[in-house]
C-alpha positions as CSV (number, residue, x, y, z in Angstrom):
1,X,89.0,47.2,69.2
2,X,92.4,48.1,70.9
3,X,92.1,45.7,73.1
4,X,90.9,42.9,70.8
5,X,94.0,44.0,68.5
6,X,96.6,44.0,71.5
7,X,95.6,40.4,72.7
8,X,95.2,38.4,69.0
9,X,99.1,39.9,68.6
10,X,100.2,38.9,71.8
11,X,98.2,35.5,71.0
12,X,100.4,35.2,67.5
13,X,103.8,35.8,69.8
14,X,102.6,33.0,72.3
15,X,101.4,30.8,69.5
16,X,105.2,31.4,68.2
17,X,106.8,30.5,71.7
18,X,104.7,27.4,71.5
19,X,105.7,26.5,68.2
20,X,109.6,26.1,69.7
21,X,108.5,24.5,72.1
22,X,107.0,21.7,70.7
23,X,109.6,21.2,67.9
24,X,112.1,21.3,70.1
25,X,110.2,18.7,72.6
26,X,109.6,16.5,69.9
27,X,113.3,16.8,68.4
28,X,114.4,15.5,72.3
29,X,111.9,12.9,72.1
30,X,113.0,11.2,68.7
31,X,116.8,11.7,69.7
32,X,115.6,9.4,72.9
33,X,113.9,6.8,70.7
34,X,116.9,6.5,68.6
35,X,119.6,5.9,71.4
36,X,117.4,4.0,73.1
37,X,117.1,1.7,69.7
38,X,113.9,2.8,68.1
39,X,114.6,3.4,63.9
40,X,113.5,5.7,62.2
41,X,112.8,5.1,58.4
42,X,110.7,6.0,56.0
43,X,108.3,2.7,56.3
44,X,107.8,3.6,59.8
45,X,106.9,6.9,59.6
46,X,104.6,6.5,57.0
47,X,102.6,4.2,58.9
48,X,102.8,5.3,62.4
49,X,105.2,3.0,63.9
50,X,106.9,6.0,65.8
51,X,106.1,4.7,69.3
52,X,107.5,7.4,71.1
53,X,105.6,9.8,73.6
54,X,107.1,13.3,72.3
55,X,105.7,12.8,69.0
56,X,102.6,14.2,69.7
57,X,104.8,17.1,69.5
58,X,105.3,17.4,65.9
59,X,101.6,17.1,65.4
60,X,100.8,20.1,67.5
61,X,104.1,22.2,65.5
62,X,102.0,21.0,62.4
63,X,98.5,21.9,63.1
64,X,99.4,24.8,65.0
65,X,101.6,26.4,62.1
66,X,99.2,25.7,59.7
67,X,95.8,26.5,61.4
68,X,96.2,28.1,63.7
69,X,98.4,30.8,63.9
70,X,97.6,31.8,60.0
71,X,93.8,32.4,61.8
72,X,94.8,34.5,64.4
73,X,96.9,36.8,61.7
74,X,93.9,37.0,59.5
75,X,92.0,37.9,62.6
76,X,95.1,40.1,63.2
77,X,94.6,41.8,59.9
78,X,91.1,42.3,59.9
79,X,90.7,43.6,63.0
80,X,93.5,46.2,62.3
81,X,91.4,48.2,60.2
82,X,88.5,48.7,62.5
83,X,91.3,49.8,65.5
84,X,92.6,53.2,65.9
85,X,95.8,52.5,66.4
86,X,98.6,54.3,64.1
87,X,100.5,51.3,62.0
88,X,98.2,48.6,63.1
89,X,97.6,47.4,59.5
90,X,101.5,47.5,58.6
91,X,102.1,45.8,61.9
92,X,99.3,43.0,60.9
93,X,100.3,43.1,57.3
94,X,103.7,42.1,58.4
95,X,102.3,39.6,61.2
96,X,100.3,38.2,58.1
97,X,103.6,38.2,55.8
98,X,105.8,36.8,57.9
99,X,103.5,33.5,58.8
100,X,102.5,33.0,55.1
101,X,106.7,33.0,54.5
102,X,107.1,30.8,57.8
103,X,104.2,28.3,56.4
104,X,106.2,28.0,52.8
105,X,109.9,27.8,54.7
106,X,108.5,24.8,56.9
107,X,106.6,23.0,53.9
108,X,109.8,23.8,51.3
109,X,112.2,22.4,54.3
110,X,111.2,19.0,53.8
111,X,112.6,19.3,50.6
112,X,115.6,22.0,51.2
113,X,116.6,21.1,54.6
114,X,119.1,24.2,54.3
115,X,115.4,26.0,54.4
116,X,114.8,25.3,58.5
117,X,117.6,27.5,59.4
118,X,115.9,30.1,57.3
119,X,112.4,28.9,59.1
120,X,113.8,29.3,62.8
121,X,115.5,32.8,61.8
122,X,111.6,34.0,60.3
123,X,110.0,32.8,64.0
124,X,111.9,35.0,65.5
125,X,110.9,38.0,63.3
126,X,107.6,36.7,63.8
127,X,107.6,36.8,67.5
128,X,109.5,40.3,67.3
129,X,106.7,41.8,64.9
130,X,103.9,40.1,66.7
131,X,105.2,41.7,70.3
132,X,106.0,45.2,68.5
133,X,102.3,45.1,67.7
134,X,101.1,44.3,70.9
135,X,102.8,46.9,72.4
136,X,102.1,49.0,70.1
137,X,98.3,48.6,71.2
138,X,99.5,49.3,74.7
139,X,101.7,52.0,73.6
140,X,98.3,54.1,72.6
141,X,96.5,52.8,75.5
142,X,98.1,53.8,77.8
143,X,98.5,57.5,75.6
144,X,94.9,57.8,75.8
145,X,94.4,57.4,79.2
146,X,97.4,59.7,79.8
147,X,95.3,62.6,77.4
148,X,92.1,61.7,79.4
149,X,94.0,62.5,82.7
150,X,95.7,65.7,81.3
151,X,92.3,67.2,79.6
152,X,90.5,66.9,83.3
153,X,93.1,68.6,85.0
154,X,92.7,71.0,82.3
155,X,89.0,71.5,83.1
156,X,88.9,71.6,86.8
């Protein structure tokens, strides 16, 4: 269950790195269309006349904020209390936290722009608490193997 809890952490950090990546592609993408005379209004958004290749981007930030990485987290969670670890639930519960915030700051930003600073600030304390867990499952690991080493040296 280490194991299983080291790599759905490290999966929520990547799933983070992801995230910026594909806002950030599909941020470059629009500015494109627009200096290269595309508009951008409410008519055309709303019925998919964005004709620009990056915009797939924004679909993948969507689905993946909203599907995905809240799954892995829950998987996070729930596989926290079967692990052994020491502060593997508070490390999930935090993991868990943090997305449920993250999921409310992007929704509330298309209302509160003011909100996506917020939003980009909460990835990063995201990624941080999702990478502190992982290694935090390597961390005890790698203790255990270390205590398996020093009790047969003790025996022999």
């Amino acid at each position: 269950m280490k194991l299983v809890y080291k790599i759905l952490a490290s999966l929520v950090a990547a799933e983070v790195a992801v995230q910026a990546m594909m806002v950030v592609l599909g941020d470059a993408g629009l500015f494109k269309y627009v200096e290269q005379g595309g508009v951008i209004d409410k008519a055309s958004a709303e019925s998919g006349g964005l004709a620009f290749p990056e915009f797939f981007a924004f679909m993948v930030h969507g689905m993946n904020g909203m599907m995905v990485i809240p799954a892995i987290a829950l998987l996070l969670l729930v596989g926290s209390f079967f692990t052994k670890i020491p502060g593997a639930v508070k490390g999930a519960a935090l993991v868990v936290v943090l997305v449920a915030l993250q999921i409310t700051l992007g929704l509330l930003g298309h209302q509160i722009p003011a909100l996506g600073a917020l939003h980009g600030l909460n990835a990063l304390l995201l990624f941080s608490a999702a990478v502190h867990a992982a290694l935090r499952g390597r961390r005890v690991a790698t203790d255990t193997t270390t205590q398996l080493h020093a009790r047969a040296e003790t025996v022999v």
